[in-house]
C-alpha positions as a printed NumPy array, in Angstrom:
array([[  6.233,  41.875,   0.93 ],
       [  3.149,  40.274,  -0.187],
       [  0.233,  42.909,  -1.034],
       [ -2.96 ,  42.9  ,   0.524],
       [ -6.122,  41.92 ,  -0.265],
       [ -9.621,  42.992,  -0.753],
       [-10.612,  41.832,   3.106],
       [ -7.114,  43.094,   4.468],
       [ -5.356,  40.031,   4.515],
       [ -2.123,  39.274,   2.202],
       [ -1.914,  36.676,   0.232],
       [  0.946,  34.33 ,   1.55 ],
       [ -1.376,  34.741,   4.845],
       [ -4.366,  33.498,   2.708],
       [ -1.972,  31.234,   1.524],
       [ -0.311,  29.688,   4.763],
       [ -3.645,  29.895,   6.299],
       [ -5.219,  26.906,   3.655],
       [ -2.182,  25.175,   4.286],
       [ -3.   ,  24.981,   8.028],
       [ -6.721,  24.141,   7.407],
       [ -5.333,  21.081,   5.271],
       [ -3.169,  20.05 ,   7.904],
       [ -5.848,  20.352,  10.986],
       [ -8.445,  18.571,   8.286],
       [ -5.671,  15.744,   8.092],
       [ -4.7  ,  15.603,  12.032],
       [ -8.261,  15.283,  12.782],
       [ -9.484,  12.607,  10.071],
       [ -6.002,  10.843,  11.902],
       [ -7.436,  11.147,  15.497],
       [-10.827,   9.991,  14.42 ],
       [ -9.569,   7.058,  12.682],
       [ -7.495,   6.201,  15.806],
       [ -3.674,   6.455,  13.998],
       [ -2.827,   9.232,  16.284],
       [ -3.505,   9.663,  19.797],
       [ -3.674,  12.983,  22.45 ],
       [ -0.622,  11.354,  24.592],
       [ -0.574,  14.741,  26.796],
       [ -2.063,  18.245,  27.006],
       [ -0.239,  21.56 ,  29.259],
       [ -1.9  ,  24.298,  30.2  ],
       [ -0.113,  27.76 ,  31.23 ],
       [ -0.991,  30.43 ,  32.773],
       [ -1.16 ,  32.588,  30.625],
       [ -3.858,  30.885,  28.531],
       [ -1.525,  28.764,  26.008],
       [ -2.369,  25.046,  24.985],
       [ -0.216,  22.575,  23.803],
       [ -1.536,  19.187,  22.977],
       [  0.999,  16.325,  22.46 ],
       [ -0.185,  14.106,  19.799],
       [  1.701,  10.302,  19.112],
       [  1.118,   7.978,  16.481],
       [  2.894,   5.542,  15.003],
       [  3.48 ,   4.251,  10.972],
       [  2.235,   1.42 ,   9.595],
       [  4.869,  -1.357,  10.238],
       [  5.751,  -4.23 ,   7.955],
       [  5.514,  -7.823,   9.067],
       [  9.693,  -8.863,   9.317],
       [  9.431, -12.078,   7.262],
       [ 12.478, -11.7  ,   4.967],
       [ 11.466,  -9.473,   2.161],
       [ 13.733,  -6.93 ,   0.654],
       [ 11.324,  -4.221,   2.131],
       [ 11.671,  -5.732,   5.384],
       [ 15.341,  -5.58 ,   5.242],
       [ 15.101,  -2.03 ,   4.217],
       [ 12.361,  -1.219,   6.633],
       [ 15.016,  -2.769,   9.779],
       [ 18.058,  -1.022,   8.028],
       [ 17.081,   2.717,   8.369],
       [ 15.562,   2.047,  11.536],
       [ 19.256,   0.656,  13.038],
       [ 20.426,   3.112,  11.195],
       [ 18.843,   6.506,  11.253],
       [ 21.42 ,   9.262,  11.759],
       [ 22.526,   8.138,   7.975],
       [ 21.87 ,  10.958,   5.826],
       [ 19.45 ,  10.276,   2.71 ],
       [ 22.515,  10.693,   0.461],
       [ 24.737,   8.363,   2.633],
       [ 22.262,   5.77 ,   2.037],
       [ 21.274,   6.19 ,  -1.466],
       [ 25.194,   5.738,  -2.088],
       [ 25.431,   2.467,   0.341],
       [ 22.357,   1.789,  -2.133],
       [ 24.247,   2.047,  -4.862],
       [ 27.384,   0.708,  -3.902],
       [ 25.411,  -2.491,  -3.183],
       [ 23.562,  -2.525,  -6.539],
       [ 27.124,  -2.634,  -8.267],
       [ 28.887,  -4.981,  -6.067],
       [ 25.906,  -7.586,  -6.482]])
């Protein structure tokens, strides 16, 4: 259990709660900048907000490059495990 500190509040609290700033500093900066946008927003009854938020990765221009290829290949195939296709990776590297 995490001990307390002097204003009452542990430290993986402290801790988790810097964390969260960092991550509300980032979502904003991304809304402001326009790479992610409110796509919905519920309210319940009992006063509880959720706010959908979309965005989307930059996305490489397909024009043959081995990135591209890579890029097109985990999107076709994305219930691959990252060990599945780090070994198709390798497989590849030793066949060619």
């Amino acid at each position: 259990m995490a001990s307390p500190s002097k204003n009452g509040k542990s430290k993986a609290s402290s801790s988790k709660s810097k964390k969260n700033k960092s991550l509300e500093y980032t979502v904003a900066a991304l809304l402001l900048t326009g790479k992610l946008r409110v796509d919905s927003v519920q309210l319940f009854r009992e006063a509880s907000l959720v706010i959908t938020l979309t965005g989307q990765y930059k996305t490489l221009a397909m024009n043959g490059t081995n990135i591209d290829k890579m890029v097109k290949f985990l999107d076709n195939n994305g219930d691959m495990t990252l060990n599945e296709v780090i070994e198709a990776l390798k497989k590849k590297t030793n066949n060619s």
